[in-house]
N, C-alpha and C positions, 0 to 999 in steps of 0.2 A: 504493500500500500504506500503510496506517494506519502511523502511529507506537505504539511498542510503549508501555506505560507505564512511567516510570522507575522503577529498584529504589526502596524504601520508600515507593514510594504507599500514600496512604494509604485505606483503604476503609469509609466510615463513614457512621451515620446521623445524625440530627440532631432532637431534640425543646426544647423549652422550660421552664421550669419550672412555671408557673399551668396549662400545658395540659395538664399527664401529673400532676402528684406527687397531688393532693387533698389531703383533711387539713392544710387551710392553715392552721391555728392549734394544730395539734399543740405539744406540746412545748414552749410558752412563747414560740413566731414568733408578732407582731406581726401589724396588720394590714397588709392592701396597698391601692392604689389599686384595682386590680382586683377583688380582695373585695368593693370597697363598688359598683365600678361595675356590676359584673351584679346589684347589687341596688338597683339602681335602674328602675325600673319604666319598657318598651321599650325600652331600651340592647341586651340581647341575646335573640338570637331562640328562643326556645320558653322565657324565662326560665331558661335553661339554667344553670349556675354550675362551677365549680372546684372545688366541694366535695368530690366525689369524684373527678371525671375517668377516669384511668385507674387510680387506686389503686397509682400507681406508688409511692409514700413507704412502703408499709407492701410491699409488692411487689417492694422491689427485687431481691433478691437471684436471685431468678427470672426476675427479666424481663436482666437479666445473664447471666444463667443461657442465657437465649433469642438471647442476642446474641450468642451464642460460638457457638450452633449454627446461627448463620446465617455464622459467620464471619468479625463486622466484625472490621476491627484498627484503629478507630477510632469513640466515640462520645461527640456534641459536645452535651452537653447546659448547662442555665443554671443559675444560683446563685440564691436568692430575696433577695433581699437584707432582706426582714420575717424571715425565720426566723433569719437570722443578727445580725442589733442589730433586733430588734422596734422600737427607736424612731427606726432610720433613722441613728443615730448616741447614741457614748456606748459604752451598755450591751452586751455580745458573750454572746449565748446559745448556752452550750457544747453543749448539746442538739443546737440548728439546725445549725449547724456541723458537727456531727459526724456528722448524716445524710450529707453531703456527702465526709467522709474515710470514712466507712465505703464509701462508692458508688466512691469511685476506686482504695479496696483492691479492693474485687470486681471491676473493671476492669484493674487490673494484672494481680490474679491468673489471670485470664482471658484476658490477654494483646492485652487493646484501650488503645487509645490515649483518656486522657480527652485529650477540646480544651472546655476552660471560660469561657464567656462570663457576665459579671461584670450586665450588663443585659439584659435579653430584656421589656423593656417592662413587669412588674409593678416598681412604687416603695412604700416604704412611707409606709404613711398619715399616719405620722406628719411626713413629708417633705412630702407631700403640702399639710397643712393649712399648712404655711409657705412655699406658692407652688411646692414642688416645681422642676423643672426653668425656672422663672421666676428663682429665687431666685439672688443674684450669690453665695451659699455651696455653691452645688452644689456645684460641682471638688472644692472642700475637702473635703467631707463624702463626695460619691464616691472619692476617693481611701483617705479614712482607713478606708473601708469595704473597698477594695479590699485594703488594706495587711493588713488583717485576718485577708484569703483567703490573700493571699500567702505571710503567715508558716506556714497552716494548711496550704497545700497546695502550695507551690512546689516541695517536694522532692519530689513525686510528681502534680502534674501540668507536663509537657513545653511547652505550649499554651494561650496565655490570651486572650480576647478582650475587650475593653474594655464595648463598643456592640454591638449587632445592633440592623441598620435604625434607626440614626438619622432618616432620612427619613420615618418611619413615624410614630414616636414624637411627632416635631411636626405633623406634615399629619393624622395621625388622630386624636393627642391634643388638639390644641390649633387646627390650622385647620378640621378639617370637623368634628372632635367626635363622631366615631364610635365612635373608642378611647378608653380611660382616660386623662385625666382629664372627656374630653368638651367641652371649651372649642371656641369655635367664634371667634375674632379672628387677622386677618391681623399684628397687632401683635404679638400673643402670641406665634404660631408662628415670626415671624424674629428673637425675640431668644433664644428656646428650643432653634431650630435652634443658634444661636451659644454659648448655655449648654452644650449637650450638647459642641460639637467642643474648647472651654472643659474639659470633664469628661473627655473622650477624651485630650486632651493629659496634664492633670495625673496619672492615673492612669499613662501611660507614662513619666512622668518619675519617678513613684513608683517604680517596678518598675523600672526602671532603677540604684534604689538600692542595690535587695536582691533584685534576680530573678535569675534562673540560666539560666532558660529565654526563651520567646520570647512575643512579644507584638505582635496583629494588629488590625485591625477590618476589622467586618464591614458592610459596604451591600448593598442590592436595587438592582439595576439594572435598568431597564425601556426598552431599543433604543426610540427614537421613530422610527419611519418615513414616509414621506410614499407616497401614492400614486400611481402613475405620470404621472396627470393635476394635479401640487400648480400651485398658485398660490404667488404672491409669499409671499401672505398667510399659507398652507399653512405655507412652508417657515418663514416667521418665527414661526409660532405652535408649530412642531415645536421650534426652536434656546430658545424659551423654557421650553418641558417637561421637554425633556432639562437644563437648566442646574438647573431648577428639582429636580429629581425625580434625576438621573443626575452629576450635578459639585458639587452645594451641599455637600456631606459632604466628596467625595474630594480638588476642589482647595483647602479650605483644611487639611486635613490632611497633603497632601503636597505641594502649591503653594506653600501661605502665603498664599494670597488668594480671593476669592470669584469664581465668576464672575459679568461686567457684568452678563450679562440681569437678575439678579436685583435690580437696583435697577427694571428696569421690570414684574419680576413683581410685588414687595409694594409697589410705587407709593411713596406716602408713609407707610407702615409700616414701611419698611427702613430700620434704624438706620444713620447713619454711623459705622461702625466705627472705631479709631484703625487706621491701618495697622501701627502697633508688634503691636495686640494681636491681629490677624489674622496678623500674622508669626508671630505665639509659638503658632499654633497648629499648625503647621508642627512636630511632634517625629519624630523617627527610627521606624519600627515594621521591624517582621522579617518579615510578610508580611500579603496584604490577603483578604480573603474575601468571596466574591460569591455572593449568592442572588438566582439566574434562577430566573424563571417563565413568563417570556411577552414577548413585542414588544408594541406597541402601532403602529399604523397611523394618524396622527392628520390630521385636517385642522382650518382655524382655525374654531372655535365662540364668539361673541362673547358665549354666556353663561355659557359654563364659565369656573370660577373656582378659584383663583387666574391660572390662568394659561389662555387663549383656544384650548383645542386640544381637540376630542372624537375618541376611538378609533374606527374606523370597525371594521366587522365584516367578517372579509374571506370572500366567498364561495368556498365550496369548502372550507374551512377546518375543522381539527378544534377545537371547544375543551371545556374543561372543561368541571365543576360550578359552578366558580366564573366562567364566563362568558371563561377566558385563553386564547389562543391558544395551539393545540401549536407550536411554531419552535423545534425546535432548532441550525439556523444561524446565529440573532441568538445563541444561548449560547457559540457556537463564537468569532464576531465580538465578541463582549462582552468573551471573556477574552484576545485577541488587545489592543482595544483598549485595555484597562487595562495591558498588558504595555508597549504601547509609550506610552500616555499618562503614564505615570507611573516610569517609570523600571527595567524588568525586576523589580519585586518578586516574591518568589514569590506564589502565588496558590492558593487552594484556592474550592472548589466547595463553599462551606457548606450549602447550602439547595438543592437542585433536585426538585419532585416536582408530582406532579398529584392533583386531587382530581375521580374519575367515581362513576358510584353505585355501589354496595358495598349488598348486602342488610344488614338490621340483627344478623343470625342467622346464622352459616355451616351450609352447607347440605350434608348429609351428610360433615362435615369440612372442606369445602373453602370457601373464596373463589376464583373465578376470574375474575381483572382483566384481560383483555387489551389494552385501552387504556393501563393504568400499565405494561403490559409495554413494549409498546412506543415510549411515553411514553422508559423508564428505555432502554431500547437506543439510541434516535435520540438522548438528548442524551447518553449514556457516551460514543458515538462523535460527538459532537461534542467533548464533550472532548477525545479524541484527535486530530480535528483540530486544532486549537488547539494542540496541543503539536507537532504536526507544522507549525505555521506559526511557533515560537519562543514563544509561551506558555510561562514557568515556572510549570505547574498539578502540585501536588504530592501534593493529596486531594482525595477526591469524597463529599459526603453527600450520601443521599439522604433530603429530606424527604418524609412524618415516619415513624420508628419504629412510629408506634404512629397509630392513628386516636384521635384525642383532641379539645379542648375548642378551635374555630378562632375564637377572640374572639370578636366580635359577632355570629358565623355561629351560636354553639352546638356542638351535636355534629351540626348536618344535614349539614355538610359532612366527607367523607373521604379525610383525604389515606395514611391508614399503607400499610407494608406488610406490616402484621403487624394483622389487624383486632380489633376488641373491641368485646365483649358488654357492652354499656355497663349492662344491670341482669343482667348475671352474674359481668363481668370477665372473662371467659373472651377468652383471646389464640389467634387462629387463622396462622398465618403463612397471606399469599395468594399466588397463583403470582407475583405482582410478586417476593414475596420469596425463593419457590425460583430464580426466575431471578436474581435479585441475587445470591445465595449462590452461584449456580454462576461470575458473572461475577466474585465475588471467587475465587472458588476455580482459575477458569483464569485470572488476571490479567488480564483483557479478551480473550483471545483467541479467545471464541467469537462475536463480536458479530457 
């Protein structure tokens, strides 16, 4: 018999900020790196942009509005950080700001839980043009930025997150250059990875001064599995993915150290760190946040790069649009093994969802997803196992709210549960979300 979910679970969705709000320079918000990156010609696919998106900034109140009648008591969405100091640092635009305390009034008042994460990958440009996440002023300048929010909104949001996917942030920005800011050096991304955990630290020791509430980060974890037939080489090429990709963030955050693999993944790009300043990245946080998507299956590939390991395809297999494995076992095992790798922290489920095809138009009313259906049922109840095996899991978002703007993807890809008319706006909830609604509404127990 499943474990029941513990009293004030939390039940919540999860969008970003460049992918939903549009109207990125509304208001007197600065520019982003993002801005300038989808306007740089083949960066993203159909030439697609954040101009509009989902027309959430001018929408809000309604789409709040939507949220209550789906039920969440929890929604985790991102801060821009160009809306709020357009130049990155300094100047505090009371405008951008206060899109953001208006948003967690309508949130209160509706009786969801805002969980606010301080980085979701857009930077501003003006940070940008001084090396951005390169630069040894980051922490500082993230923090005072942070310090910002905190005075703005500590007293009314519960929930802060520093980072989401840090891992992302350097492998997409700066090693393969797919993401914003687009760079493509192995040098660049492991001293950026170390800048970022650098920015994660000093923000919690900020909010520590004057916070009230609690304070978490958030990684993507991607299970590296081998194949029942692995070689030596297999298994050595999997322990360097997973270090690379699943421990570079979390043990020096909560370790104090890096793991070894990764002086043989960035070779001679791997800075020697002092060991003091790898300690000091080690700060206290109040719980960790994991966005599952998929396993990977890998064996060793000696052209794949950074690190020698390609995902096999597994036959029989469901997977998305985006090419992921459905697995929700490795989500159940994921949140088990962060429970017991790192010390019982609490844990929440920031990110979990899938992107299948969804027509552009709903069709007499309706979208009907039965793959996100049962996508959203197989990994709920993996959660529950998880909590049945000692997992302290205490919320679950599911990614995303809204089908919106998927970075370099464009709008081809759809992950909402709540679909849009991308040249109407028009918001349909799909049956992915009737059934969510109903799973909030009996606390899991129809699963």
């Amino acid at each position: 018999m499943r474990q029941p979910f513990p009293p004030g679970f939390l039940w919540g969705c999860a969008t970003s900020a460049y992918q939903i709000e549009g109207s990125p320079l509304a208001d007197g918000a600065g520019v982003s790196n993002w801005h300038r990156f989808v306007r740089t010609p083949g960066r993203v696919l159909g030439g697609d942009t954040g101009d509009v998106a989902c027309d959430h900034y001018r929408r809000m109140k309604d789409d709040v509005a939507l949220m209550r009648e789906l039920g969440l008591t929890a929604y985790r969405f991102s801060i821009a950080w160009n809306r709020v100091m357009p130049d990155g640092r300094g100047r505090v635009n009371a405008a951008g700001l206060g899109f953001y305390e208006r948003l967690v009034d309508e949130l209160l008042a509706a009786g969801i839980t805002p969980m606010a994460t301080l980085h979701h990958w857009d930077l501003p440009a003006a940070l940008d043009d001084r090396g951005g996440w390169l630069n040894p002023d980051m922490p500082g300048w993230f923090a005072d930025y942070a310090q910002v929010c905190f005075k703005a909104l500590d007293d009314r949001v519960p929930m802060w997150t520093t980072l989401n996917e840090p891992w992302v942030v350097a492998d997409g920005g700066y090693m393969h250059g797919a993401l914003a800011p687009g760079h493509k050096s192995a040098y660049e991304a492991a001293i950026v990875a170390h800048r970022l955990m650098q920015s994660h630290a000093s923000v919690v020791q900020a909010y520590r001064a004057v916070g009230r509430n609690k304070i978490g980060l958030v990684v993507n974890i991607e299970p590296k599995h081998l194949p029942p037939d692995a070689t030596d080489a297999d298994r050595h090429a999997a322990k360097l993915a997973d270090a690379y990709m699943n421990r570079q963030y979390l043990d020096p955050a909560l370790l104090g150290s890096y793991p070894e693999e990764l002086r043989e993944v960035f070779g001679e790009a791997w800075p020697d760190w002092p060991a003091a300043e790898v300690e000091a990245l080690k700060v206290p946080i109040d719980f960790l946040g994991l966005n599952y998507y998929t396993r990977a299956v890998v064996r060793h590939d000696a052209k794949a790069w950074p690190v020698p390991a390609a995902p096999q395809r597994q036959p029989g297999g469901i997977y998305t649009e985006t090419g992921w494995e459905l697995h929700p076992q490795s989500l159940a095992d994921t949140l088990v093994w962060m429970h017991e790798r790192y010390g019982g922290l609490p844990l929440y489920v920031t990110e979990n969802g899938a992107a299948f095809y969804d027509p552009p138009a709903a069709i007499d009313g309706r979208v009907d997803d039965p793959l996100r259906v049962h996508y959203l049922r197989t990994h709920i109840a993996a959660v529950q196992d998880a909590i049945s095996r000692g997992a302290d899991v205490r919320g679950y978002c599911a990614w995303s709210l809204f089908d919106n703007l998927e970075w370099a993807l464009g709008f081809a890809k759809r992950f909402g549960l709540v679909h849009v008319n991308f040249q109407t706006q028009q918001r349909t909830p799909k049956a992915s979300a009737r059934f969510y609604a109903e799973v909030i509404a009996a606390h899991g127990s129809n699963l």
